[in-house]
gemmi code that builds the backbone of each chain (N, CA, C; Angstrom):
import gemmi

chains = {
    "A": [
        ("UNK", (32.660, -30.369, 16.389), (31.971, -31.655, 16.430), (32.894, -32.725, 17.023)),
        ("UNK", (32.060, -33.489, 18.103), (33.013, -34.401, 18.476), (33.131, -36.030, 17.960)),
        ("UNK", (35.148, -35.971, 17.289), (35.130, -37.167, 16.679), (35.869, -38.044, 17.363)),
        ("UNK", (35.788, -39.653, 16.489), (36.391, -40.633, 17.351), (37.054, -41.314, 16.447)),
        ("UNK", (38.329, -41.843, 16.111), (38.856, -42.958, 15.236), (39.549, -43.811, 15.902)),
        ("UNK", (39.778, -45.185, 16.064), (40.352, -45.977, 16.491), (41.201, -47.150, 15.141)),
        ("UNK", (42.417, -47.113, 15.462), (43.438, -48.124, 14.836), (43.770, -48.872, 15.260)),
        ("UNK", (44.562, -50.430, 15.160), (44.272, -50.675, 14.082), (42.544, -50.995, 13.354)),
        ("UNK", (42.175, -50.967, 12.494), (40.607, -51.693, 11.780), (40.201, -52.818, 12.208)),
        ("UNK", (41.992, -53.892, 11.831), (41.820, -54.961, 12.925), (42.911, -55.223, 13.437)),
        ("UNK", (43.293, -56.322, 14.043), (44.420, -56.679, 14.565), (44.775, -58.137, 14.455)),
        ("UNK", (45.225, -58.826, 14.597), (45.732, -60.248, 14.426), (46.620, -60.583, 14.877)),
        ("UNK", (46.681, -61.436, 16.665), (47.625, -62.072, 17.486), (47.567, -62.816, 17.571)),
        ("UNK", (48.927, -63.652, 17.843), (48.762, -64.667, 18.086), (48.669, -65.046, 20.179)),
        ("UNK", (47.875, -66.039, 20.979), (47.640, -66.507, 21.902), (49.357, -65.584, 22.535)),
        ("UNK", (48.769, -64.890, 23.373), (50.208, -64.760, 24.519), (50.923, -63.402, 23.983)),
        ("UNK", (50.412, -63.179, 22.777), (51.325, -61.678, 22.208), (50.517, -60.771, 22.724)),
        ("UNK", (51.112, -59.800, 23.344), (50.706, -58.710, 23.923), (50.748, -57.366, 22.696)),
        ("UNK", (49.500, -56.474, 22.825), (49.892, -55.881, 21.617), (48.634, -54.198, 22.387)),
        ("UNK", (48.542, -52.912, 22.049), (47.528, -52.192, 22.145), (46.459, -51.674, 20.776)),
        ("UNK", (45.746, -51.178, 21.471), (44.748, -50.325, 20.376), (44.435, -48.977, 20.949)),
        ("UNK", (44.676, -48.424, 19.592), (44.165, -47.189, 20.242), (42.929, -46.247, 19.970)),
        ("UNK", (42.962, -44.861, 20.228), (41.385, -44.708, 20.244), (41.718, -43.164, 20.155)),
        ("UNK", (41.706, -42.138, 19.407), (42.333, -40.496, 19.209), (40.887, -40.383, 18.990)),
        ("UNK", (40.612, -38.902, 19.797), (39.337, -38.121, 19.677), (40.122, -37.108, 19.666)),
        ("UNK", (38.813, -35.879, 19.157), (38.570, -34.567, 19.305), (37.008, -34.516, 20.221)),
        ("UNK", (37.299, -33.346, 21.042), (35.944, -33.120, 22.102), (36.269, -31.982, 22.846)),
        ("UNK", (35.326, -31.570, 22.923), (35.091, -30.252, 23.448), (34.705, -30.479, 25.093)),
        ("UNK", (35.643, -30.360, 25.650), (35.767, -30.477, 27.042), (35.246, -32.554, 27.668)),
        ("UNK", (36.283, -33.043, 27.703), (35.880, -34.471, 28.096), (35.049, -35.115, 28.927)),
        ("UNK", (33.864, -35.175, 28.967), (33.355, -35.721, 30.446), (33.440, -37.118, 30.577)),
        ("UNK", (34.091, -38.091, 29.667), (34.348, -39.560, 29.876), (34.704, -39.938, 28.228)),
        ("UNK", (35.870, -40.801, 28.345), (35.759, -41.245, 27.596), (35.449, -43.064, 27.867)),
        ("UNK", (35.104, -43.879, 27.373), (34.636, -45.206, 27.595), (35.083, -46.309, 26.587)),
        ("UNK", (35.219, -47.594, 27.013), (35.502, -48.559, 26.317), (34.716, -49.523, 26.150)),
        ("UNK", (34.268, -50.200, 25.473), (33.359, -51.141, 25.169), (33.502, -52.726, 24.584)),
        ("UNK", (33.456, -54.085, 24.686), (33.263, -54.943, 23.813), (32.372, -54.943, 22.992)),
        ("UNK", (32.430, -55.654, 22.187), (31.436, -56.397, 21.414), (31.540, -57.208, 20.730)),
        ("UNK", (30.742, -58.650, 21.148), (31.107, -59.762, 20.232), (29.844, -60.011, 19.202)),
        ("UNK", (30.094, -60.301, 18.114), (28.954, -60.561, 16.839), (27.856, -60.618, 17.651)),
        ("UNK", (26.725, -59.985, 16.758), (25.584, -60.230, 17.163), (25.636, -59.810, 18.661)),
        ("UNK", (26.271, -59.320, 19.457), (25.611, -58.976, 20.575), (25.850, -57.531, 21.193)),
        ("UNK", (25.553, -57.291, 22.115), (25.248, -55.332, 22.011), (26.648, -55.693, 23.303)),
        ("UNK", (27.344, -54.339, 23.034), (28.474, -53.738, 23.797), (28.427, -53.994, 24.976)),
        ("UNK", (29.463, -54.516, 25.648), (29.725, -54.434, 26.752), (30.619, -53.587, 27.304)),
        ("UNK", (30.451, -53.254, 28.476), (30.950, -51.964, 29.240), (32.199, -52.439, 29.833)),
        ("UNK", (33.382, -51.890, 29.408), (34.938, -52.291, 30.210), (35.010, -50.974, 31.132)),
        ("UNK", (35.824, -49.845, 30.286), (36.188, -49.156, 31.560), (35.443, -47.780, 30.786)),
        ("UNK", (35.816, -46.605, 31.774), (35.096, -45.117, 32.034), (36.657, -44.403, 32.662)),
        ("UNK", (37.447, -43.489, 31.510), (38.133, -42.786, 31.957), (37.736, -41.518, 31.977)),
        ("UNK", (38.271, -40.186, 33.067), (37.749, -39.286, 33.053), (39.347, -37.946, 32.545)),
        ("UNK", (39.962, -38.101, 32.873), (40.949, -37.527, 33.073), (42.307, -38.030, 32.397)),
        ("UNK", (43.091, -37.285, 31.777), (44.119, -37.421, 31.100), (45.615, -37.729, 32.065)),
        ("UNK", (45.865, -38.929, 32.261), (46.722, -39.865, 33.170), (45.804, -41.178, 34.053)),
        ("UNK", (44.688, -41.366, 33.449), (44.351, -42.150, 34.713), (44.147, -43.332, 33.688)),
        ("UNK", (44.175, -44.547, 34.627), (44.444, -45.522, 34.583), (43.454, -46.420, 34.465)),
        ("UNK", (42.817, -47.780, 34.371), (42.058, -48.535, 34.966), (42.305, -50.028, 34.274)),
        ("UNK", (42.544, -51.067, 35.067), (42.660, -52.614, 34.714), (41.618, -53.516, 35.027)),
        ("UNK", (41.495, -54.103, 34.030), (40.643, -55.577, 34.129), (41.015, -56.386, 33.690)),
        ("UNK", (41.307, -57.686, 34.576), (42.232, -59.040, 33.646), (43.411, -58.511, 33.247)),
        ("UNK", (43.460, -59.009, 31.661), (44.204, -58.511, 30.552), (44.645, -57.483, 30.197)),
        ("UNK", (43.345, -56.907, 30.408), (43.038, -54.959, 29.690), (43.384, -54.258, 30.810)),
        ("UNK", (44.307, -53.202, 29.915), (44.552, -51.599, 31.117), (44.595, -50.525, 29.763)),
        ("UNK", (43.620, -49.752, 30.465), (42.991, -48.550, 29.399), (44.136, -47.605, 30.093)),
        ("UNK", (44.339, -46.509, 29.106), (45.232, -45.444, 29.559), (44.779, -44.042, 28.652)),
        ("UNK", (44.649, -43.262, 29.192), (44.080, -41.882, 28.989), (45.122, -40.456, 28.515)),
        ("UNK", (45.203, -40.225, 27.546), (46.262, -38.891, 27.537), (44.390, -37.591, 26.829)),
        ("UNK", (45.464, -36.418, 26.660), (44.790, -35.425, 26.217), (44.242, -35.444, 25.025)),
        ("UNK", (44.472, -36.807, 24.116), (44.084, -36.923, 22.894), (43.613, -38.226, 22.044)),
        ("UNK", (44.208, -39.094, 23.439), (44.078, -40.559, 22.984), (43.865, -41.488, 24.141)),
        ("UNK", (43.508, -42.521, 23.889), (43.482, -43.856, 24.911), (43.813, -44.751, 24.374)),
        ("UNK", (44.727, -45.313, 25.149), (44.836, -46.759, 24.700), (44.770, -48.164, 25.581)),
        ("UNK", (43.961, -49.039, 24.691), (43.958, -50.300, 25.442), (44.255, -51.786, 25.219)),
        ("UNK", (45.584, -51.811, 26.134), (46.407, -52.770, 26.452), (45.987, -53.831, 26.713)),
        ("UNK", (46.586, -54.740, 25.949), (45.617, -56.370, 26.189), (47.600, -57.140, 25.763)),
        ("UNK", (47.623, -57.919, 27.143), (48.468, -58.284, 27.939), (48.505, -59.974, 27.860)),
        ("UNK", (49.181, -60.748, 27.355), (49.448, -62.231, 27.009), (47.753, -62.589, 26.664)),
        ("UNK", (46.907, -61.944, 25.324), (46.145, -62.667, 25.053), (45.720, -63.622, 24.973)),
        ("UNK", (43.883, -63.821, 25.218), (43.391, -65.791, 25.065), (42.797, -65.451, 23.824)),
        ("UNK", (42.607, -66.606, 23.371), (41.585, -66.314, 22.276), (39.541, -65.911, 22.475)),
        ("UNK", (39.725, -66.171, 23.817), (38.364, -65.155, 24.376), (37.993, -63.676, 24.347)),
        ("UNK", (39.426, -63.121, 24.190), (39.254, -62.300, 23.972), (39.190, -61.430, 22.563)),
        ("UNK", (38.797, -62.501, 22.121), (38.709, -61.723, 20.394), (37.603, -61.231, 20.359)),
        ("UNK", (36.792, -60.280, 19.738), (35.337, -59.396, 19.910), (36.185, -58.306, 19.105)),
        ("UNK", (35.141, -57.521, 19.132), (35.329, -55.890, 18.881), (35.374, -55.093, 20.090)),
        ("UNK", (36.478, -53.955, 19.675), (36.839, -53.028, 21.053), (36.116, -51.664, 20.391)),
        ("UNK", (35.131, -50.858, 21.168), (34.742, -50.312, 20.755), (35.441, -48.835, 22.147)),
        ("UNK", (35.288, -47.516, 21.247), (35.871, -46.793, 21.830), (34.694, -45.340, 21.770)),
        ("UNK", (34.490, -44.424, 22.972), (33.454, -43.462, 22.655), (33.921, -42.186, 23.819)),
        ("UNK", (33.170, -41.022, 23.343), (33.568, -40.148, 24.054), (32.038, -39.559, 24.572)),
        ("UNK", (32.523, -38.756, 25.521), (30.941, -37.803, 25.576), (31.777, -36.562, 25.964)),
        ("UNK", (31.460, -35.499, 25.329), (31.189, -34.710, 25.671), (30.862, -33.072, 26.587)),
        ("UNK", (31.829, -31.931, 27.136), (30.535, -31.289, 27.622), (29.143, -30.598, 27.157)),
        ("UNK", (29.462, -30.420, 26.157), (28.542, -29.941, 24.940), (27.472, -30.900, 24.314)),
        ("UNK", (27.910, -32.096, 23.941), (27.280, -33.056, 23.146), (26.304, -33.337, 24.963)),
        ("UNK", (24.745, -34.065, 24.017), (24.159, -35.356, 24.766), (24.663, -36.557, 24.511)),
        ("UNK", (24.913, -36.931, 23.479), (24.882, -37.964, 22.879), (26.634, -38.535, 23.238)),
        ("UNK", (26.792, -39.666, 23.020), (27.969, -40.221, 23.129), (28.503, -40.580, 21.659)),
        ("UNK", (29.714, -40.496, 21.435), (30.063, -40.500, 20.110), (31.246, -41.964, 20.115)),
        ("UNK", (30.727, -42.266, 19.131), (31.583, -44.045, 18.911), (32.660, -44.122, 17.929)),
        ("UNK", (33.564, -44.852, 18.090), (34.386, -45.334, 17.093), (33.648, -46.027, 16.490)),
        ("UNK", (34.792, -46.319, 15.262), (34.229, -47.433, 14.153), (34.434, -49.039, 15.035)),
        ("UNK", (35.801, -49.316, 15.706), (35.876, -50.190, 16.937), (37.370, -50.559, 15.950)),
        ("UNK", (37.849, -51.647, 16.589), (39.025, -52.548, 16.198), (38.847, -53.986, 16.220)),
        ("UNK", (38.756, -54.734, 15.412), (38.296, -56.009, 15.483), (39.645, -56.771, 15.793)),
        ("UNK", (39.575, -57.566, 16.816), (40.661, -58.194, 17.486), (40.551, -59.629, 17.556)),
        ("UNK", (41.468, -60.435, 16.868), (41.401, -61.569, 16.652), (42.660, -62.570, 17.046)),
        ("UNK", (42.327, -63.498, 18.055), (43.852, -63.936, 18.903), (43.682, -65.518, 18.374)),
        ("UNK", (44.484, -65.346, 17.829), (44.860, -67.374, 17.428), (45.496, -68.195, 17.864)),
        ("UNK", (44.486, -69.223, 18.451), (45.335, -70.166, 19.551), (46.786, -70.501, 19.004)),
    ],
    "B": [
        ("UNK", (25.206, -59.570, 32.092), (24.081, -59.685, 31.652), (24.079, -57.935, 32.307)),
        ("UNK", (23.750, -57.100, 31.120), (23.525, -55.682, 31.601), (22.765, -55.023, 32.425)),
        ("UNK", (21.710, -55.731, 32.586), (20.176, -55.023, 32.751), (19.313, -54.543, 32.173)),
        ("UNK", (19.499, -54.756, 31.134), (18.846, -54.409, 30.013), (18.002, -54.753, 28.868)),
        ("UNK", (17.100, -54.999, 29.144), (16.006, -56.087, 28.413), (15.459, -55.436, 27.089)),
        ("UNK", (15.490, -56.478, 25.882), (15.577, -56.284, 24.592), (14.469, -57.075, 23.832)),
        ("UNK", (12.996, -56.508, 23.796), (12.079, -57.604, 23.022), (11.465, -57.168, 21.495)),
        ("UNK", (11.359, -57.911, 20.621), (12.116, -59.184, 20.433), (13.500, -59.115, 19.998)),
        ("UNK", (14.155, -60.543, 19.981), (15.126, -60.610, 19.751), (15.555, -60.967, 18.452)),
        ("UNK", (14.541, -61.194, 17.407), (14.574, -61.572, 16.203), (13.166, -60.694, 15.394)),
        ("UNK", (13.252, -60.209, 13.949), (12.392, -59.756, 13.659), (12.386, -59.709, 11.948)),
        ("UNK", (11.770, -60.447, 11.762), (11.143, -60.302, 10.420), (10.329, -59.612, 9.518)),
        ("UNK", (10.678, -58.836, 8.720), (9.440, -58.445, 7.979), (9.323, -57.761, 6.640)),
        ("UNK", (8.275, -57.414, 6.081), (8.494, -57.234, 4.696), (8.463, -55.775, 4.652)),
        ("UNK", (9.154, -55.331, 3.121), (9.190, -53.567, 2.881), (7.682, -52.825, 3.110)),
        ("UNK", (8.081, -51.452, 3.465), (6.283, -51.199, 3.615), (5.767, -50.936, 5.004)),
        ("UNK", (6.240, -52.678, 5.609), (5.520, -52.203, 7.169), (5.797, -51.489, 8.303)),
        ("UNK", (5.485, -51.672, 9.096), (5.755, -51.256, 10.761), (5.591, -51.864, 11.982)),
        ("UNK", (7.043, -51.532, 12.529), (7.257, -52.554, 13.224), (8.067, -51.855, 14.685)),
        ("UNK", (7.327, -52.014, 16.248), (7.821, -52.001, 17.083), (8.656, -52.546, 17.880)),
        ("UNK", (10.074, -51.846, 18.233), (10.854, -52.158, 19.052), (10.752, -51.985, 20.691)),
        ("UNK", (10.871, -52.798, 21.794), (10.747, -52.046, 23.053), (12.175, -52.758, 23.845)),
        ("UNK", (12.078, -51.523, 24.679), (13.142, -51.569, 25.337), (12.931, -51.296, 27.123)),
        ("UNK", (13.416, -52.268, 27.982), (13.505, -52.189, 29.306), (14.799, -51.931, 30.150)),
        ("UNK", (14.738, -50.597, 30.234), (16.233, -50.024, 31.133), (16.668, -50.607, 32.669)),
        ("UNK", (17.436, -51.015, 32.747), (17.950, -50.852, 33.888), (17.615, -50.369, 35.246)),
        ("UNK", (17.179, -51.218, 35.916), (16.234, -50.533, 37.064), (17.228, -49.145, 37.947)),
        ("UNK", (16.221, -48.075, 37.817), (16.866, -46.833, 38.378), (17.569, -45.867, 37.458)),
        ("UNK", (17.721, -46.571, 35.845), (18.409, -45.513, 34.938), (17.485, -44.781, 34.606)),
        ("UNK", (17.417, -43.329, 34.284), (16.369, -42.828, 34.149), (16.498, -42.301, 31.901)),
        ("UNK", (17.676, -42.511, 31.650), (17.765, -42.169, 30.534), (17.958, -43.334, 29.331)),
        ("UNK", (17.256, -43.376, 28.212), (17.087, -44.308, 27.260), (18.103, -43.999, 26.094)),
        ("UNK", (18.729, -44.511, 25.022), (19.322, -44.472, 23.735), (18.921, -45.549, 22.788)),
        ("UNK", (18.843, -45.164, 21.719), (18.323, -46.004, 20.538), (19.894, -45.929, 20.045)),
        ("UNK", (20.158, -47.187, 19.354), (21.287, -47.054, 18.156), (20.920, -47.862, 17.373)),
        ("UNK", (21.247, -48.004, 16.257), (21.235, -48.496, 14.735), (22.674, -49.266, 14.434)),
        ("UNK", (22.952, -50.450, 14.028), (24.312, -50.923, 13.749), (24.065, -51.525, 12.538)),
        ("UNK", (24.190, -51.468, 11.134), (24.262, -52.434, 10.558), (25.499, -53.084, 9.967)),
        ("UNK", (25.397, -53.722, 9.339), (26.583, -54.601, 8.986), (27.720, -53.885, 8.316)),
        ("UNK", (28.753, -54.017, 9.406), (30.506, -53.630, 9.176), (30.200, -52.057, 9.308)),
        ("UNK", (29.066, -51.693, 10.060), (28.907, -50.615, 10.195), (28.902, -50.308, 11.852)),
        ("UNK", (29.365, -48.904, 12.420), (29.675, -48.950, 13.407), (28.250, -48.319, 14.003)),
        ("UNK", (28.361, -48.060, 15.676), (27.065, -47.803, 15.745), (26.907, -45.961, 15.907)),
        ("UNK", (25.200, -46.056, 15.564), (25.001, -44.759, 15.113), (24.103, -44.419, 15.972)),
        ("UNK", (23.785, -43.126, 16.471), (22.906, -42.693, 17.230), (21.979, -42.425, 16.738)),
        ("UNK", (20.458, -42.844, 17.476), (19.617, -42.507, 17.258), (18.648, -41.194, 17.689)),
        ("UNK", (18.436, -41.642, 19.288), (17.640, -40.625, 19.848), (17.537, -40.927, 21.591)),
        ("UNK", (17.739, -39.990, 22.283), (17.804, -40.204, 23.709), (16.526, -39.550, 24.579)),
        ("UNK", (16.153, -40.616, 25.370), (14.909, -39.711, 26.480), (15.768, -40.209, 27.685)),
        ("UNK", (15.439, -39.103, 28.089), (15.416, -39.125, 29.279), (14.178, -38.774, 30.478)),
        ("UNK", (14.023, -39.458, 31.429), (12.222, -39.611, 31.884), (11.442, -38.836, 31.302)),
        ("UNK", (11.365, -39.633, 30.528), (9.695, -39.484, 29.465), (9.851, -37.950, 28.516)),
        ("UNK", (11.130, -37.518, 28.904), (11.471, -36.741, 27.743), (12.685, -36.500, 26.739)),
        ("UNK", (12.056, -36.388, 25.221), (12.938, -36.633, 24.192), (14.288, -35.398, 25.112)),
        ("UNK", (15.381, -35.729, 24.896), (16.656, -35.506, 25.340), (17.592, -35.145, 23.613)),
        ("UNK", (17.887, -35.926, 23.039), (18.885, -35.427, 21.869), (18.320, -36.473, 20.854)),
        ("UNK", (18.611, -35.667, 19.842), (18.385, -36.732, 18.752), (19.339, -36.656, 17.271)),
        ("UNK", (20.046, -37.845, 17.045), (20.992, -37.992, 15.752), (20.178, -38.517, 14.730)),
        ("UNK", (20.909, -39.146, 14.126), (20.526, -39.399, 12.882), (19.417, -39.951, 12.409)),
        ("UNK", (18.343, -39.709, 13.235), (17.351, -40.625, 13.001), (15.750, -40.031, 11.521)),
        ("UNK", (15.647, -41.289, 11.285), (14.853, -40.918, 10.055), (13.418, -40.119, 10.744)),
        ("UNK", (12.918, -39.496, 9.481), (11.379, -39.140, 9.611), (10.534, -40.595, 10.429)),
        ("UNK", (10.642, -41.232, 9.236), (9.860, -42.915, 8.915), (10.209, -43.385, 10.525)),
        ("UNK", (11.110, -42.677, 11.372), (10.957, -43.794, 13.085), (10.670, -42.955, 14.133)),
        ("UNK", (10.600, -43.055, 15.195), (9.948, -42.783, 15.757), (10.260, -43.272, 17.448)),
        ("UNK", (10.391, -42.261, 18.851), (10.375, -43.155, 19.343), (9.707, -42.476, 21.020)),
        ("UNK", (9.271, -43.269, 21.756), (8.802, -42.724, 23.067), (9.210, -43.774, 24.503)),
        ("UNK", (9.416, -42.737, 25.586), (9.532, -43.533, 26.766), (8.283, -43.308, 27.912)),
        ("UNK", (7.566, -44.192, 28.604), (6.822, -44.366, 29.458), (7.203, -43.903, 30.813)),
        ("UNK", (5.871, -43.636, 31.199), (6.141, -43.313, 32.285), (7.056, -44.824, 33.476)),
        ("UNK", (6.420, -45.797, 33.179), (7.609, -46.621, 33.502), (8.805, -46.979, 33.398)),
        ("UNK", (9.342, -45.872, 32.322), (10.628, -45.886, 31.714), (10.854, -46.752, 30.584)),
        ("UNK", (10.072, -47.888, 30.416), (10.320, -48.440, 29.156), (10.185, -47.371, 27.841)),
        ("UNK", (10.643, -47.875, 26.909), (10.918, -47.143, 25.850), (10.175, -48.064, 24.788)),
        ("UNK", (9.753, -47.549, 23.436), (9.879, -48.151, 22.522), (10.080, -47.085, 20.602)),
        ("UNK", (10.926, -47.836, 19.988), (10.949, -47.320, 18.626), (10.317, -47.952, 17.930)),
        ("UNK", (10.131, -47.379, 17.183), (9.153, -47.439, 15.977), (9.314, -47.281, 14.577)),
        ("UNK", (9.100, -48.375, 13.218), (10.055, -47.910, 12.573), (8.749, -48.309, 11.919)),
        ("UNK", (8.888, -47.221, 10.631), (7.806, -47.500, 9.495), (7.994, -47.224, 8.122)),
        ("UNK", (6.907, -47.935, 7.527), (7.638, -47.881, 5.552), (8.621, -48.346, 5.419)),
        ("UNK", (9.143, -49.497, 5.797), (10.510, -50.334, 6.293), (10.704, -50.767, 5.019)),
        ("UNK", (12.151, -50.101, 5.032), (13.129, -50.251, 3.578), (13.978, -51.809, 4.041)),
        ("UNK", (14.611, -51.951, 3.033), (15.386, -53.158, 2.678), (17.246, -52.775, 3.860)),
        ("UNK", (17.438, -51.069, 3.472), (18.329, -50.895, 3.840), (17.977, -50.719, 5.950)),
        ("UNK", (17.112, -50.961, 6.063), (16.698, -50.361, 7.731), (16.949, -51.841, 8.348)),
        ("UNK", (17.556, -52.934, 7.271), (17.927, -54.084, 8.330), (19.131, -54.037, 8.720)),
        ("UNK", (19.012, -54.065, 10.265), (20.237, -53.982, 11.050), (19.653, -54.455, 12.570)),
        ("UNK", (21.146, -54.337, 13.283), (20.991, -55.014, 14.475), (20.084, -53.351, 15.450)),
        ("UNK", (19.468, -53.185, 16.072), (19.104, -52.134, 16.647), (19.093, -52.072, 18.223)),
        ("UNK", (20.070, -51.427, 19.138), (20.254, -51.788, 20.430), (19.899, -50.294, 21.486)),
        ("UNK", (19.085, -50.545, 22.508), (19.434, -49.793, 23.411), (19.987, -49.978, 24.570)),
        ("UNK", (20.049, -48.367, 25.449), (21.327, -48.564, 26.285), (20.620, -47.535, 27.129)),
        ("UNK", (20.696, -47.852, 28.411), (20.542, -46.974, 29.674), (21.952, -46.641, 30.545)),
        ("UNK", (21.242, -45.204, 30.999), (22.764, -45.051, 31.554), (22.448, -44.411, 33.061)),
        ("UNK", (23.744, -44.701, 33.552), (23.541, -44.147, 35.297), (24.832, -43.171, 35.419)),
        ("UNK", (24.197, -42.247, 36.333), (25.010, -40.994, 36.472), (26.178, -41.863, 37.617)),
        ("UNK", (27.663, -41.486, 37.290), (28.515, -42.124, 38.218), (29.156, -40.934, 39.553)),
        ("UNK", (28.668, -40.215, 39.283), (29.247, -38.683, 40.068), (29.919, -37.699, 39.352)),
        ("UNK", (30.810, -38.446, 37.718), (31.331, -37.119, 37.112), (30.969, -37.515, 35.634)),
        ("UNK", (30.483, -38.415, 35.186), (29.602, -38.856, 34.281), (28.300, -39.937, 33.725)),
        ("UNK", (28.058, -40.177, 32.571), (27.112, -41.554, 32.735), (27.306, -42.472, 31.799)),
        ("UNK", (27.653, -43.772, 32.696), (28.070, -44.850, 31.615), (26.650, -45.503, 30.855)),
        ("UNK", (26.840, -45.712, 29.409), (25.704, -46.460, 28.986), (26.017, -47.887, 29.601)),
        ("UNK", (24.579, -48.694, 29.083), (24.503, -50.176, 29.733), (23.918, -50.706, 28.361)),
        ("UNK", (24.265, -51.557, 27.754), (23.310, -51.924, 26.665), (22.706, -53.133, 26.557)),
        ("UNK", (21.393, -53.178, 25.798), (20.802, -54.444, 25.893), (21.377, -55.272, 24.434)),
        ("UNK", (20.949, -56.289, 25.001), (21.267, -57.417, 23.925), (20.791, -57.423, 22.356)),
        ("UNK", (19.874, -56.396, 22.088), (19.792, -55.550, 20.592), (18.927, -56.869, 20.261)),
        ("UNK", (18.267, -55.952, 18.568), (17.002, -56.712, 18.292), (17.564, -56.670, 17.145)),
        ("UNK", (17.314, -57.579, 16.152), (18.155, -57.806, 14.905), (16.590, -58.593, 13.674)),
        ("UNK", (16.792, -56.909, 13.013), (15.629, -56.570, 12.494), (15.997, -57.354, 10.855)),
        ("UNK", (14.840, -58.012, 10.074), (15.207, -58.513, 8.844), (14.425, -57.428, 7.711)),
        ("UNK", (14.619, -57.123, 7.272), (13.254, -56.473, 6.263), (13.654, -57.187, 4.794)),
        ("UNK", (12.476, -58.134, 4.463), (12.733, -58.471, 3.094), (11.663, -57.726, 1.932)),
    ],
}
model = gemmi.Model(1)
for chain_id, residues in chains.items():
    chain = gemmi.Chain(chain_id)
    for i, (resn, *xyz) in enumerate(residues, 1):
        res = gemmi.Residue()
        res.name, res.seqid = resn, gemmi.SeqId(i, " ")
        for name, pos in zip(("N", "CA", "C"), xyz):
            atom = gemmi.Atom()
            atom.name, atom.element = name, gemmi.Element(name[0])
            atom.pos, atom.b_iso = gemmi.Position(*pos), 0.0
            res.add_atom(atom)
        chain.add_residue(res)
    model.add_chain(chain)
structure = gemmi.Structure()
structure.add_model(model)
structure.setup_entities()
């Protein structure tokens, strides 16, 4: 069965501290793993889509990074915009369905 | 803004009834997802079509229910609505990228049941 846990639960920076989160699955052959926002009340937003164990991808702040067991994503002299939930998911070759973390609630104080 | 259209966006109602959700994918996605989020709770799968056919289905109760159109809209359906079935409820369309498919999600419907 494919699982997902992400640490920390939450996090707490201050404006400009650079800090990661990470994201450890189990899955039976990877066909993506994915990253997500989400701020209260509103449905996930789509950051990045890794496929492969070394690859890379940046936006802004954020650079997701991919090994054989984990991802992690790097958030680089934080704003306080970027506080939301980081949500983390895998799919699958076996599964339909995409499987979610619980997320990391990330909170940056001016 | 995803593409992904979410009506309504607020929903009220008492234990007992039934009450439709619909959902408008992403022009050209051909596959739908239901999820369930409620509070400090992460999200849970519901049930996936893909054109106009049921595709996978998690955790979803007897009491819901759900179908996609031949236009691709979707809608769930939830009935005998418990106290505990209030939660935010979101779907998500997804597009094949060449070596997988990213979901897209809509702005979720945030169901009350009193």
């Amino acid at each position: 069965e494919d699982q997902v846990t992400q640490s920390p639960e939450a996090l707490r920076l201050q404006e400009g501290e650079s800090s990661s989160l990470n994201c450890s699955y189990t899955v039976s052959g990877l066909r993506g793993l994915f990253w997500y926002r989400q701020d209260p009340g509103k449905g996930p937003e789509f950051l990045f889509t890794l496929y492969s164990a070394g690859e890379e991808k940046e936006k802004e702040r954020l650079k997701a990074t991919l090994t054989k067991k984990e991802s992690f994503l790097h958030i680089t002299a934080p704003k306080p915009e970027d506080s939301a939930t980081y949500l983390c998911a895998v799919r699958g070759n076996y599964g339909q369905n995409f499987v979610f973390g619980p997320g990391t609630r990330l909170s940056v104080l001016p | 803004d995803s593409g992904v259209t979410q009506t309504p966006k607020h929903l009220i109602t008492a234990t007992g009834q039934r009450v439709t959700l619909r959902c408008s994918p992403r022009s050209g996605d051909l596959s739908v997802y239901w999820y369930q989020q409620s509070l400090d709770q992460g999200l849970q799968f519901l049930i996936q079509y893909y054109n106009g056919e049921e595709r996978a289905k998690g955790n979803i109760l007897e009491r819901f229910s759900a179908q996609q159109f031949p236009d691709l809209h979707s809608e769930l359906n939830l009935s005998s609505l418990e106290l505990g079935d209030s939660a935010l409820y979101f779907c998500a369309s997804s597009v094949w990228t060449g070596e997988t498919d990213t979901q897209y999600f809509g702005p979720g419907t945030r169901l009350t049941v009193l």
